[in-house]
C-alpha positions in Angstrom: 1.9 -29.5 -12.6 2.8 -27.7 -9.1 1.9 -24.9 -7.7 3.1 -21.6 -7.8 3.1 -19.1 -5.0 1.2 -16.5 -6.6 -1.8 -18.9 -7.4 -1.5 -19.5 -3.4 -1.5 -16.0 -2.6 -4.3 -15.0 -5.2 -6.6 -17.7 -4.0 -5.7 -17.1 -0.4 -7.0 -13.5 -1.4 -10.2 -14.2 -2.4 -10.9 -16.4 0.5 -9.2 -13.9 3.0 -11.6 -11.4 1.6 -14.9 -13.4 1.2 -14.4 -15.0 4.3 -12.0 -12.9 7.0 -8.0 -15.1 7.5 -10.0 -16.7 10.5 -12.6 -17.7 8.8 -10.5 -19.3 5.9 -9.2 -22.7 6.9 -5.8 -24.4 5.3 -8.4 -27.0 3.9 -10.1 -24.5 1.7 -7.2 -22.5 0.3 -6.6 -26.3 -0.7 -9.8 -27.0 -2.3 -9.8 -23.5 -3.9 -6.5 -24.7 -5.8 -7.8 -28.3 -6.7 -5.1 -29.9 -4.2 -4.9 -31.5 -0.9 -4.2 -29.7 2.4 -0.9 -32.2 2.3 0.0 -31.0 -1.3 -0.8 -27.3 -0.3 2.0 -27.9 3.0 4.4 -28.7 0.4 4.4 -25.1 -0.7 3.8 -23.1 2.8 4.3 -24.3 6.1 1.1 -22.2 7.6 -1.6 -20.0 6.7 0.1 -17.1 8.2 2.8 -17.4 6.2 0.3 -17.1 2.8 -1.0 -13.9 4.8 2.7 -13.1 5.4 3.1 -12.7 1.9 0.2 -11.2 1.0 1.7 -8.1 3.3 5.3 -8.7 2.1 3.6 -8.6 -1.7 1.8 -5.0 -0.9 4.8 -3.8 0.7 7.0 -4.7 -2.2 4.8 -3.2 -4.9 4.3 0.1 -3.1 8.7 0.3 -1.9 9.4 -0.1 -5.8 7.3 2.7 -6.8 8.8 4.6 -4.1 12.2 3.6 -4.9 12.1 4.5 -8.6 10.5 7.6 -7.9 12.8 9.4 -5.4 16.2 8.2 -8.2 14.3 10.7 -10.5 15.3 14.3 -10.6 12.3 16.9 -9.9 11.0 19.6 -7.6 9.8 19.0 -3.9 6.2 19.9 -5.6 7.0 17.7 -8.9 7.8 14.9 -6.2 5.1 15.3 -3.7 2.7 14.7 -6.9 4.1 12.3 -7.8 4.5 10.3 -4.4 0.3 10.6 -4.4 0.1 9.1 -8.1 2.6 6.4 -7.0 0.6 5.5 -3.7 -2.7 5.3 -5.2 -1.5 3.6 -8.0 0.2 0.8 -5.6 -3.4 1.0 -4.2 -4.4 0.2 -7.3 -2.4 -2.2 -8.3 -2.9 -4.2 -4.9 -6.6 -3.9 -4.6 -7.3 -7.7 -3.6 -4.4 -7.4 -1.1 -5.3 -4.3 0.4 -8.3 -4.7 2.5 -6.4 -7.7 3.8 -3.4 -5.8 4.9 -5.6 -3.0 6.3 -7.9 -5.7 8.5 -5.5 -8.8 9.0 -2.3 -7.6 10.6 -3.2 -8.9 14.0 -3.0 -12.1 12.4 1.0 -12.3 12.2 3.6 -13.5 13.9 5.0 -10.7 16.2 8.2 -11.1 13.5 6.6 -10.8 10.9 4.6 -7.7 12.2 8.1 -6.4 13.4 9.3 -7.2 10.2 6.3 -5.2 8.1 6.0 -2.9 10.6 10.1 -1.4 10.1 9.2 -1.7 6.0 6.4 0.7 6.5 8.0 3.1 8.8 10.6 3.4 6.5 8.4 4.0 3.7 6.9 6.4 5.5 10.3 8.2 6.7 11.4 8.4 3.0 8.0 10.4 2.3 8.5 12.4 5.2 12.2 13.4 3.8 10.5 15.5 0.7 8.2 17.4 3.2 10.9 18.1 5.2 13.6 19.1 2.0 10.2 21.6 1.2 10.1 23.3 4.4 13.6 23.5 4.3 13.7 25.0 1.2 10.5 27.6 1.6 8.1 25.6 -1.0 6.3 24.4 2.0 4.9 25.8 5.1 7.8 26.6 7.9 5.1 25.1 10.5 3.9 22.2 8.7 3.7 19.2 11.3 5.6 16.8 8.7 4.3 13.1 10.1 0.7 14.0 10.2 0.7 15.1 6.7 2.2 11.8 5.5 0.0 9.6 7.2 -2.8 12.0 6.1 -2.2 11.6 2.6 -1.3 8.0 3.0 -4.4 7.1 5.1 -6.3 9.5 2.4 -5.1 7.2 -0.6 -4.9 3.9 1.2 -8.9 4.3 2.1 -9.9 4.1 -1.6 -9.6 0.5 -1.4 -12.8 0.9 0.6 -15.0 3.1 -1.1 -13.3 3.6 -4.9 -15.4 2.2 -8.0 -13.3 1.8 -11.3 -16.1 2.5 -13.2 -16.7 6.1 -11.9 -16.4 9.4 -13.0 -12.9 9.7 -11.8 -9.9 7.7 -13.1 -7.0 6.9 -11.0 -4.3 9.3 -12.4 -7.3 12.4 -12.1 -8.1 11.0 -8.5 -4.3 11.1 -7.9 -4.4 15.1 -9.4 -7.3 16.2 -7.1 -5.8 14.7 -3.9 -1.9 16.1 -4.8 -3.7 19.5 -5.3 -6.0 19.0 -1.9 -2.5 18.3 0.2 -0.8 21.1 -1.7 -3.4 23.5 -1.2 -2.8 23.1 2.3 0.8 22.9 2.7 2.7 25.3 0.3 3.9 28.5 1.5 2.3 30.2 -1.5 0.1 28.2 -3.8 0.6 29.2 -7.7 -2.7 30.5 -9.2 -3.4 28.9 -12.5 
């Protein structure tokens, strides 16, 4: 029976992230899947091109969300709120991956951190657009510095991968509530009382 890539990728992952990429040799991604380090070359042609798609992987989840999100008709508000569920649910939903592509990308190939690097800024950009459409339109404040705030609330809901406990008080769509009303609090023109 042969191997598929996401049985690479998910036991690449837990070695990446008991161990550190450098730490992790081709030989015991092979062990970990019960082959050889010949039969695992069969499949990828290097270790950075597992940790290559580990990054392509996160990327891919969290540009879907995105993607499917902004088709959907709703209020610069209605879509900010929704952009923080989104993100912290692609969090979420990439937990193994994340701390890898948070601590790892000095590992790739300058091509593929070219290549990751343009995928990012243009998730970013796309974010950036519905700040910008809110100042525009007076929902959001005329001086708002637009990139700080998306990489503020980005870096806000891409750290709970490091401190986030599933088995909290707090579930993932309530932490996604407290952190849209945090950036709203401070970025609306005039914040609605409840």
């Amino acid at each position: 029976m042969g191997l598929t890539k996401q049985e690479i990728i998910e036991a690449s992952v837990r070695l990446f992230n008991q161990k550190s990429y450098s730490a992790t040799s081709v030989q015991d991604i092979a062990e970990a899947l019960g082959v050889t380090k010949a039969a695992l070359y069969y499949y990828v042609t290097s270790k950075e091109q597992i940790l290559y798609e580990i990054f392509d992987q996160t990327m891919t989840t969290a540009e879907a969300r995105l993607n499917k999100l902004m088709k959907e008709d709703m209020s610069v508000v209605e879509r900010i709120r929704n952009i923080v569920f989104n993100h912290i649910m692609a969090v979420f939903d990439e937990a193994p991956n994340i701390a890898i592509f948070f601590t790892e990308k000095a590992h790739l190939s300058a091509e593929n951190l070219i290549a990751i690097n343009t995928r990012r800024r243009c998730y970013e950009e796309q974010i950036a657009e519905v700040f910008i459409k809110g100042v525009a339109e007076g929902v959001l404040k005329k001086d708002l510095e637009v990139l700080p705030t998306v990489y503020a609330l980005l870096g806000m809901c891409n750290w709970l991968y490091h401190w986030y406990d599933p088995n909290g008080r707090l579930k993932p769509d309530e932490l996604a509530g407290h952190y849209a009303d945090m950036i709203l609090n401070g970025i609306l023109q005039q914040y609605p009382k409840n």
